[in-house]
MIDOSE-1310 file (N, C-alpha, C; in nm, 2 decimals, decimal comma, always signed):
residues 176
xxxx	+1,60/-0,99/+2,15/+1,67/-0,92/+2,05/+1,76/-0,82/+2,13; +1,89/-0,79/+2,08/+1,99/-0,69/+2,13/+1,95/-0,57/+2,17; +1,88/-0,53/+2,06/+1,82/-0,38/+2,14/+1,75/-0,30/+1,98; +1,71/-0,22/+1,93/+1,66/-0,16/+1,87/+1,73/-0,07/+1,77
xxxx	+1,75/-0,06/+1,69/+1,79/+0,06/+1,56/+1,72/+0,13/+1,49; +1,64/+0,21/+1,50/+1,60/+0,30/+1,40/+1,59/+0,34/+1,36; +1,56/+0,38/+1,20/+1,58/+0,47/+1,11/+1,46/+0,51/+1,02; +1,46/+0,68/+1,03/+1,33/+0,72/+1,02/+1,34/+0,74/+0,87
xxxx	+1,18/+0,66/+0,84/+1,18/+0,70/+0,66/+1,04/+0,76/+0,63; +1,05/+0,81/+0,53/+0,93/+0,86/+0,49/+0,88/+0,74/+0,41; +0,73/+0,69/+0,43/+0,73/+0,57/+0,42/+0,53/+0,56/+0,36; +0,48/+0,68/+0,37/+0,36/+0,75/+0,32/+0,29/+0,66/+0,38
xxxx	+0,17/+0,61/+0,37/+0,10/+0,52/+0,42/+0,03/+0,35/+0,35; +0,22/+0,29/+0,36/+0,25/+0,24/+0,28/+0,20/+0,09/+0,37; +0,19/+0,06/+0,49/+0,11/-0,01/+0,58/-0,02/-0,01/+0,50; -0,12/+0,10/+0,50/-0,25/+0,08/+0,45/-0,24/+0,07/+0,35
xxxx	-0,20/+0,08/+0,25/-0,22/+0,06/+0,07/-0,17/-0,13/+0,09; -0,04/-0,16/+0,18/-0,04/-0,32/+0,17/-0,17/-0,39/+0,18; -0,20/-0,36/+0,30/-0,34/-0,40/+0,33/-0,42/-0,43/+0,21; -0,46/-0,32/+0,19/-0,55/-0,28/+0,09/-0,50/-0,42/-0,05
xxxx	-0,39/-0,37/-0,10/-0,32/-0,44/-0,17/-0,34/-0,60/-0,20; -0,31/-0,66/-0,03/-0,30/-0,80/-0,06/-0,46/-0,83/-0,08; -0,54/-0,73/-0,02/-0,70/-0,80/-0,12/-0,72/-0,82/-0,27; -0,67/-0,67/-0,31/-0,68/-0,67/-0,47/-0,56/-0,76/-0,51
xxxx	-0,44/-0,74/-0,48/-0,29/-0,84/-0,54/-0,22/-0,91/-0,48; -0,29/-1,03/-0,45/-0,20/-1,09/-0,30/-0,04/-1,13/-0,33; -0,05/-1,15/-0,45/+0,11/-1,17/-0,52/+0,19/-1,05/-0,51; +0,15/-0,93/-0,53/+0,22/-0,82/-0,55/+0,26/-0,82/-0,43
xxxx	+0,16/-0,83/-0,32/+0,16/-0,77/-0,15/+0,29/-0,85/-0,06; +0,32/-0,97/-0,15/+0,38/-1,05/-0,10/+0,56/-0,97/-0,13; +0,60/-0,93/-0,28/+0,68/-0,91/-0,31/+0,72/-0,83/-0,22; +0,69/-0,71/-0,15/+0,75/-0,63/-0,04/+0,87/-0,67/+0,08
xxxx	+0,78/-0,77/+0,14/+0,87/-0,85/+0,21/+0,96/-0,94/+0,18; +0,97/-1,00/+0,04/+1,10/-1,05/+0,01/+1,20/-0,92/-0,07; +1,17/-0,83/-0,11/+1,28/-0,70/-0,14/+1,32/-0,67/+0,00; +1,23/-0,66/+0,11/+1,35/-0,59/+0,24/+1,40/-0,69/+0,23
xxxx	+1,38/-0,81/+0,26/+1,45/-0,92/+0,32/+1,58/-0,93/+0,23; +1,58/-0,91/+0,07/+1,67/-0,90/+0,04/+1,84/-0,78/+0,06; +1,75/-0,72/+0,09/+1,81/-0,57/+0,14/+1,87/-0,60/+0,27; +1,80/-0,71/+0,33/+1,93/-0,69/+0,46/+2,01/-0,87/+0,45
xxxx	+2,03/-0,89/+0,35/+2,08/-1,00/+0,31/+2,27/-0,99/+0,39; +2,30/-0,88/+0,34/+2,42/-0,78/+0,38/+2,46/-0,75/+0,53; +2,34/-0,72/+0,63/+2,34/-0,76/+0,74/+2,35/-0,86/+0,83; +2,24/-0,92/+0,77/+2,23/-1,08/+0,80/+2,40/-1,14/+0,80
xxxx	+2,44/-1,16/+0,71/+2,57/-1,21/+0,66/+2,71/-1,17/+0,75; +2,70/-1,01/+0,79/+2,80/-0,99/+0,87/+2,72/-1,03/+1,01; +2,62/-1,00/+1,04/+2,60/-1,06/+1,18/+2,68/-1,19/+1,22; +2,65/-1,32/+1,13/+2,68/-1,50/+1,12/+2,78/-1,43/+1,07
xxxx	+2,87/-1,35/+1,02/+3,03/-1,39/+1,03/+3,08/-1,34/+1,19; +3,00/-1,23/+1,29/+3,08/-1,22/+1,37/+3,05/-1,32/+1,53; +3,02/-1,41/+1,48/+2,95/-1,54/+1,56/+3,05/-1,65/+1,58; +3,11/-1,64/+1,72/+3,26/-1,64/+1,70/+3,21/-1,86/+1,69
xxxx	+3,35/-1,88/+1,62/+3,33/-2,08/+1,56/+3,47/-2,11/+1,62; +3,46/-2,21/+1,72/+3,36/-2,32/+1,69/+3,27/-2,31/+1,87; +3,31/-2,25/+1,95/+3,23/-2,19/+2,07/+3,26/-2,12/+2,11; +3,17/-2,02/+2,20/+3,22/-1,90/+2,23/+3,33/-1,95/+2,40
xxxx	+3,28/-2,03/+2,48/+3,35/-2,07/+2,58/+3,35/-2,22/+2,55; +3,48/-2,26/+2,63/+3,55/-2,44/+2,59/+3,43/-2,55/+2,60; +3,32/-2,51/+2,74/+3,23/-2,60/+2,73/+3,09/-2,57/+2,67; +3,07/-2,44/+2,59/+2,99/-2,38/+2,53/+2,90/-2,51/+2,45
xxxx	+2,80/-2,53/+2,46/+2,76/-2,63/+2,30/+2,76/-2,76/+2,31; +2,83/-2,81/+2,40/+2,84/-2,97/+2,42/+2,74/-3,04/+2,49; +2,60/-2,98/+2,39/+2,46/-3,07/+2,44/+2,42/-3,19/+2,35; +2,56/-3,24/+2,29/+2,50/-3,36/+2,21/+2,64/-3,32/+2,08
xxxx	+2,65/-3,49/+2,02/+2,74/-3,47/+1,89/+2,67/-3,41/+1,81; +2,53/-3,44/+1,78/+2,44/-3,38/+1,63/+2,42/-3,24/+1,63; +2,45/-3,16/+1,80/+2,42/-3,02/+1,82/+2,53/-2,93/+1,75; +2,54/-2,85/+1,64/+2,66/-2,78/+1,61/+2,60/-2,65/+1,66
xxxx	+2,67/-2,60/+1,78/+2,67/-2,48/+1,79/+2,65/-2,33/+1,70; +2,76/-2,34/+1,66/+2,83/-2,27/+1,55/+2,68/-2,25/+1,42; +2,67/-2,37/+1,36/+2,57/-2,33/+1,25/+2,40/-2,30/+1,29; +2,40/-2,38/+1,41/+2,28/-2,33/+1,46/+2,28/-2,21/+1,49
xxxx	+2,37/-2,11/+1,58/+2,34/-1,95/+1,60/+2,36/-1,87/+1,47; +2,46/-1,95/+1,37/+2,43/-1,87/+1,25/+2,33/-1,89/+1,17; +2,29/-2,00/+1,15/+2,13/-2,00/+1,05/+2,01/-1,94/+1,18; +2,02/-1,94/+1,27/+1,93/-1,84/+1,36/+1,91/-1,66/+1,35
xxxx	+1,99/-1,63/+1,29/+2,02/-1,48/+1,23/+1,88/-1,46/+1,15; +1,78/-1,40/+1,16/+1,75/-1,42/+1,02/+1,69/-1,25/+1,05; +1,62/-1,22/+0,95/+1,54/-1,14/+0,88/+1,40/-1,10/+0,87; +1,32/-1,03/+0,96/+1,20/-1,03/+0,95/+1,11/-0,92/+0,88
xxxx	+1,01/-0,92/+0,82/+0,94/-0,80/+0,80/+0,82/-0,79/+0,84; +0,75/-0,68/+0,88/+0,61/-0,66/+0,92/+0,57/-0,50/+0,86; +0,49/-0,48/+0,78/+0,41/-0,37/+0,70/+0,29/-0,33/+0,82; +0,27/-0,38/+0,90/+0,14/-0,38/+0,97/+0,18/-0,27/+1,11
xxxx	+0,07/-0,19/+1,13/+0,10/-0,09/+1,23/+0,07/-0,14/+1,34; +0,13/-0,14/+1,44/+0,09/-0,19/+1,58/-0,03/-0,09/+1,65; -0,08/-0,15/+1,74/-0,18/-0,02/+1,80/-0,12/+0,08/+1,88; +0,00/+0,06/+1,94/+0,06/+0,13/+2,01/+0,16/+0,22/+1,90
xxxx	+0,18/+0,19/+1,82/+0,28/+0,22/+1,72/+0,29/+0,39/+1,66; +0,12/+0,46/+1,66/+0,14/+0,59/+1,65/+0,20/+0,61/+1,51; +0,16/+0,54/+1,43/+0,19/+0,54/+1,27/+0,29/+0,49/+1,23; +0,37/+0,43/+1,33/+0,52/+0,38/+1,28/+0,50/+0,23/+1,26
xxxx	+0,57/+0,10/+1,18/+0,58/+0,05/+1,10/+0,69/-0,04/+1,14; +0,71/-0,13/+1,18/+0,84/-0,24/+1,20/+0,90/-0,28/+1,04; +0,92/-0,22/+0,95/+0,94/-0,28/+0,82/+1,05/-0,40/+0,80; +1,16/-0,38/+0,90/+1,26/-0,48/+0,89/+1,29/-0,49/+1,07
xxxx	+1,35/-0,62/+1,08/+1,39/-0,64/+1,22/+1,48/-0,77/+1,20; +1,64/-0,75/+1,21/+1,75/-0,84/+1,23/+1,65/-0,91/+1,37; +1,67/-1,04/+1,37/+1,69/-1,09/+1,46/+1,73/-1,24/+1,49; +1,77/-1,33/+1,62/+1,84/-1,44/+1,64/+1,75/-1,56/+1,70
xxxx	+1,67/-1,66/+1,65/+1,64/-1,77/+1,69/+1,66/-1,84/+1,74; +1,77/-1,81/+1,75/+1,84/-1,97/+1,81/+1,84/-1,97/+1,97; +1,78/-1,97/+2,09/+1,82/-1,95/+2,20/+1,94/-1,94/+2,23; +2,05/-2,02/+2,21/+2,19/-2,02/+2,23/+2,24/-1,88/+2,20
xxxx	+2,26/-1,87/+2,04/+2,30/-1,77/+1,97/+2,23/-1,60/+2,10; +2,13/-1,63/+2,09/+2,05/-1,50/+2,21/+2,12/-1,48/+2,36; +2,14/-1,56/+2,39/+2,23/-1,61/+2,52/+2,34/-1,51/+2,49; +2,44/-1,56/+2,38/+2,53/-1,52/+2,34/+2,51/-1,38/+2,30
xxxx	+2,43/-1,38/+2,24/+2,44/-1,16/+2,15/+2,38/-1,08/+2,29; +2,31/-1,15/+2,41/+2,28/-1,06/+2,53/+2,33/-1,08/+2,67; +2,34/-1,22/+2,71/+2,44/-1,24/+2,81/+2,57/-1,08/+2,92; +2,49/-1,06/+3,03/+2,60/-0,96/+3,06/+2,52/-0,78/+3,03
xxxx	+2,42/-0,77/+2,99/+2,37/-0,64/+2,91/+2,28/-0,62/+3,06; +2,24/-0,71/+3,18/+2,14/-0,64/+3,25/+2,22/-0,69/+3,39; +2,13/-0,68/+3,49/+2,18/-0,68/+3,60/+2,29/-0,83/+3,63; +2,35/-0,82/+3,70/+2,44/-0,94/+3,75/+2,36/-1,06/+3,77
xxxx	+2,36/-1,17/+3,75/+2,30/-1,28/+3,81/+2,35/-1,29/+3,95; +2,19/-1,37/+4,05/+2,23/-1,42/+4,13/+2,30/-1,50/+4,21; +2,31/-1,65/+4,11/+2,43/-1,73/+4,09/+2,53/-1,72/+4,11; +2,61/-1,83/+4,20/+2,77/-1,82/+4,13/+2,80/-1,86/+4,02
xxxx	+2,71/-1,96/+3,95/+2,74/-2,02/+3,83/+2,75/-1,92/+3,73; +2,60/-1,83/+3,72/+2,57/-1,73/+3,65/+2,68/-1,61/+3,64; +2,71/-1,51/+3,74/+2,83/-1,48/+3,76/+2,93/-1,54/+3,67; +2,99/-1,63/+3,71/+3,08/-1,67/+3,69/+3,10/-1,69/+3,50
xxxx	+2,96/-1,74/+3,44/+2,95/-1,76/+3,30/+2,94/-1,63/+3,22; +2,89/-1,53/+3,28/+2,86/-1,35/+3,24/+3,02/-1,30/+3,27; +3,08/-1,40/+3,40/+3,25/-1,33/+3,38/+3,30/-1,39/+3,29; +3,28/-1,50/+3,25/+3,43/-1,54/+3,12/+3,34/-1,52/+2,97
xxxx	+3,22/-1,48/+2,98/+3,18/-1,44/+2,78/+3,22/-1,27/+2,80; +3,21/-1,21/+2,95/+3,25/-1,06/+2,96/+3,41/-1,06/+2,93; +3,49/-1,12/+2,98/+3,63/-1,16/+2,99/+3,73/-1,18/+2,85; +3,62/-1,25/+2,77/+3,67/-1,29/+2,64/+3,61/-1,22/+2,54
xxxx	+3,49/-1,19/+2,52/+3,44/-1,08/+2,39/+3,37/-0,95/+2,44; +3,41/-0,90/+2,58/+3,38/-0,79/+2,62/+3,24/-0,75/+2,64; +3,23/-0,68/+2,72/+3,07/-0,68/+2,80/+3,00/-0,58/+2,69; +2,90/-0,63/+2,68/+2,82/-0,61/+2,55/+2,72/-0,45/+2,62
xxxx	+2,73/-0,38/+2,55/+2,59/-0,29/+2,64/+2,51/-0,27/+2,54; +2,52/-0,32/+2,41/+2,43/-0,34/+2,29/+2,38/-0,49/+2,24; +2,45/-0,54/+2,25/+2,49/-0,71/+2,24/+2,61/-0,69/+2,10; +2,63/-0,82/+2,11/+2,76/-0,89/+2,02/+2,80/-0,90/+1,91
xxxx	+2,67/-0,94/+1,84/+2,74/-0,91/+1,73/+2,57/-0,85/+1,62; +2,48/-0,88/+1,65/+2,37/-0,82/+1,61/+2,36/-0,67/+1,56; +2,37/-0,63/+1,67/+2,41/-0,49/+1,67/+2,46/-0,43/+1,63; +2,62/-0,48/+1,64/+2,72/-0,48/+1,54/+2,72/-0,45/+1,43
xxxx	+2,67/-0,53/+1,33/+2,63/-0,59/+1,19/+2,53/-0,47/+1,11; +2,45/-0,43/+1,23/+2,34/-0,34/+1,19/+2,39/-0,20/+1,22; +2,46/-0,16/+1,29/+2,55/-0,01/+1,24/+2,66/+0,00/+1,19; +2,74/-0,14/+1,14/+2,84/-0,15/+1,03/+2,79/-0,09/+0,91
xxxx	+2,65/-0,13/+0,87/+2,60/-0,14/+0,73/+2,45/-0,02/+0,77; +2,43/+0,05/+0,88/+2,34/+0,11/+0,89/+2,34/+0,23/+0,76; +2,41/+0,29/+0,67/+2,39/+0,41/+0,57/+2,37/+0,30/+0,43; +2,42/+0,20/+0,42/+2,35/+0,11/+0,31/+2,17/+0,07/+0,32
xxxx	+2,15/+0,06/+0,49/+2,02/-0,05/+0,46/+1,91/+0,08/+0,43; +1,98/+0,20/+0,52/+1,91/+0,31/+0,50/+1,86/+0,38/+0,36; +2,01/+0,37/+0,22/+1,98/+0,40/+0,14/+1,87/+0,30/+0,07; +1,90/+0,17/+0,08/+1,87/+0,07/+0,02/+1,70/+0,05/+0,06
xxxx	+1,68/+0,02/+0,16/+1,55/+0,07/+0,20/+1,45/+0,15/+0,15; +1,51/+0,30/+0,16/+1,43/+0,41/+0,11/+1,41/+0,41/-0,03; +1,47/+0,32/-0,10/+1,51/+0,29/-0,24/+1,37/+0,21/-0,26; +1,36/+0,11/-0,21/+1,33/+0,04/-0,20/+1,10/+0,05/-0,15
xxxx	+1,11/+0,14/-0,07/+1,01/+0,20/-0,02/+0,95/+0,25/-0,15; +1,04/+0,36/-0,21/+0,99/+0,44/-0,31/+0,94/+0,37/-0,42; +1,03/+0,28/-0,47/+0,99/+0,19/-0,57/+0,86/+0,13/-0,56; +0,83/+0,11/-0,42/+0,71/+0,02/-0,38/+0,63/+0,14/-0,40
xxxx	+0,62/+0,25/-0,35/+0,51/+0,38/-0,33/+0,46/+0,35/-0,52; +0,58/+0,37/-0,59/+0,56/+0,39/-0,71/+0,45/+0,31/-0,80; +0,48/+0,15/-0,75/+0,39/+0,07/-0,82/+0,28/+0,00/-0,72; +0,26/+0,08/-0,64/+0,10/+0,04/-0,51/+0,05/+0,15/-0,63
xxxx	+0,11/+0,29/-0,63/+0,05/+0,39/-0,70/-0,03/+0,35/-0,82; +0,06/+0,29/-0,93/+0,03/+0,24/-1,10/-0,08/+0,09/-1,04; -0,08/+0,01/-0,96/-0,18/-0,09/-0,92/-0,29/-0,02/-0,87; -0,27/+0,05/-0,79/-0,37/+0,14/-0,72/-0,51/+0,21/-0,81
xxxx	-0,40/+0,24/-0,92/-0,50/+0,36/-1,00/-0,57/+0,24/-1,13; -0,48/+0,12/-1,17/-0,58/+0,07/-1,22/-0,68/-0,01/-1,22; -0,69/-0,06/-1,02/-0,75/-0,10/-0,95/-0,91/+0,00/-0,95; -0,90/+0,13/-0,98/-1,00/+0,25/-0,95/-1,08/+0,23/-1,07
């Protein structure tokens, strides 16, 4: 992945009530992760538009006729969610995470962000994707995409949190 965006929400201890949740409502527990998912539908979207078509360099992609470049780094964009607290995590929550599947497409959104290769080849391929869409120190278009639209996913999210606090709350209590 490109690198990381954060955005701090108040988010109550909305990890443990899922938990809890998918025992009593595994249907409900599920609905969470398709609301973010749809919330960053908007991201997703400008990411695969800024995914330059039909390659990013002339010999870019030409590992086969059936291989399209192009649709494969854009259906690789996707959308992840995790409710679950890491051990290292210290209460925080991965609720959403843009990220790119496609090895290629990854190549492409980081290529050029860390030390120079040792290669000439290498070199040489970090100089013409630096040359042509500019040396990335976030990556390309990932990143991008996600501080274009960063005060939407934020409202949208938090919107979205709340609503959830709301009805773990009303399932909660007539779960008791």
């Amino acid at each position: 992945m490109a690198g990381v965006v954060s955005l701090e929400m108040d988010t109550g201890d909305i990890g443990e009530l899922v938990v809890y949740l998918r025992k009593v409502e595994p249907d409900l527990a599920r609905q969470l992760p398709r609301e973010m998912r749809h919330v960053a539908k908007t991201v997703v979207q400008e990411a695969r538009s800024l995914i330059p078509s039909p390659r990013p360099l002339s010999n870019w992609g030409q590992w086969g006729e059936r291989l399209d470049w192009t649709r494969q780094a854009k259906t690789g964009v996707v959308a992840t969610t995790d409710v679950r607290a890491g051990k290292s995590s210290r209460g925080q929550i991965n609720l959403l995470a843009i990220t790119q599947k496609n090895p290629a497409g990854a190549v492409f959104e980081n290529a050029g962000r860390h030390a120079a290769p040792t290669t000439g080849r290498g070199r040489t391929f970090i100089d013409n994707l630096n040359n042509k869409y500019g040396k990335p120190d976030k990556g390309r278009y990932l990143w991008l995409a996600v501080e274009a639209n960063l005060g939407y996913l934020h409202n949208e999210l938090q919107d979205v949190i709340d609503r959830w606090s709301e009805e773990l709350e009303r399932t909660l209590g007539k779960a008791a």
